[in-house]
N, C-alpha and C positions, 0 to 999 in steps of 0.2 A: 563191304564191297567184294563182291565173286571175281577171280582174276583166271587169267591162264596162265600154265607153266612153260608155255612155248617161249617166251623170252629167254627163259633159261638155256636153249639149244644156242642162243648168239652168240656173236665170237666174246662178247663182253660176261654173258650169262655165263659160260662154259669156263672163263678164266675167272669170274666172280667164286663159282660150285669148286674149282681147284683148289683157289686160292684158302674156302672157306675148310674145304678135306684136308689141306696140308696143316691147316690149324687146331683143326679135331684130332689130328693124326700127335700133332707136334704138345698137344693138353693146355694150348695159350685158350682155346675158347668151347665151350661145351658143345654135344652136339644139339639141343634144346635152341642154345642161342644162335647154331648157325643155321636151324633150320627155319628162325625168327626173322633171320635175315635174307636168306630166300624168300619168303612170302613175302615181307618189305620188296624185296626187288618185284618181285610180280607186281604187286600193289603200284613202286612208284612209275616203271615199264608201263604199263596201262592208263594211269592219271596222265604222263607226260605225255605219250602219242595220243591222247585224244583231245588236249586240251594247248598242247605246243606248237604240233606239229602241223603247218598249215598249205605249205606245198602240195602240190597239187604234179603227176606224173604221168605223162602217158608213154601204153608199152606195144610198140609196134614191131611184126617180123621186118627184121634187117635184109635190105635187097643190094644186090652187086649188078656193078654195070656202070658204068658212065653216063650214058646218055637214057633221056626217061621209054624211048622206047625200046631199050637195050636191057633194060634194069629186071633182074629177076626174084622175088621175094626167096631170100637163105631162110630165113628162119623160121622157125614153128614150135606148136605148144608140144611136145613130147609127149610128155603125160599130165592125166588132169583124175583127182579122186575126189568122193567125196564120203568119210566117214565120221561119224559121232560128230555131226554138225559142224566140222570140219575142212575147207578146201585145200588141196595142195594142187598147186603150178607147176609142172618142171618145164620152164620154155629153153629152147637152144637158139641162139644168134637174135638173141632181142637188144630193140636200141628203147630204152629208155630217154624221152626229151622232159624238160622241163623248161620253165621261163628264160633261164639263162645258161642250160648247157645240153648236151644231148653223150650218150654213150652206148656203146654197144659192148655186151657181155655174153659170150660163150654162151654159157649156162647159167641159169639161175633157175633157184627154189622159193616157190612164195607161199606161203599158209597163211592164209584168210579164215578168220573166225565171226560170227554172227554176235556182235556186239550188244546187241538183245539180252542172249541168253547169261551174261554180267550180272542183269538185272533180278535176273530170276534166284 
């Protein structure tokens, strides 16, 4: 199974890649086997959101105002790319809702990848 390594930028991925340097660094684990277990994390990262994860999100610009004729959409897509089959998001002032809660977040970054190309 073909994976990406974009998991590895999350806040989990980034303190898993420290945690595994400080151990190459420290001669508890080779760097052979920690870079065994970075592809493991890709591998189980991509098994689990495709077959876990079943929520469902919608991401709408954040509007200010009280009343609905008063209300003005704040938020917007910033930036949007698209390279090496690739998408990146930068939205500013999005609310995110789902079934049972809704939030609104400054900024956020989203990389979207064509699940297809796994296969190839």
């Amino acid at each position: 199974m073909a994976t990406f390594e974009l998991y590895r930028r999350s806040t989990i991925g980034m303190c898993l890649t420290e945690t595994l340097d400080d151990m190459v660094q420290n001669g508890t684990l080779s760097p052979e086997l920690a870079f065994q277990v970075l592809v493991q994390f890709d591998k189980s990262m991509t098994e689990a959101l495709e077959t876990k994860v079943k929520s469902k999100v919608t991401i709408k610009p954040y509007y200010a105002g009280s009343f609905p004729s008063s209300q003005q959409y704040v938020g917007h897509l910033h930036t949007y790319r698209f390279c090496d089959n690739v998408w990146t998001f930068i939205l500013q002032d999005a609310m995110f809702k789902n079934e049972d809660a809704q939030e609104t977040v400054g900024r956020v970054k989203i990389v979207a990848c064509d699940s297809k190309l796994l296969t190839q």
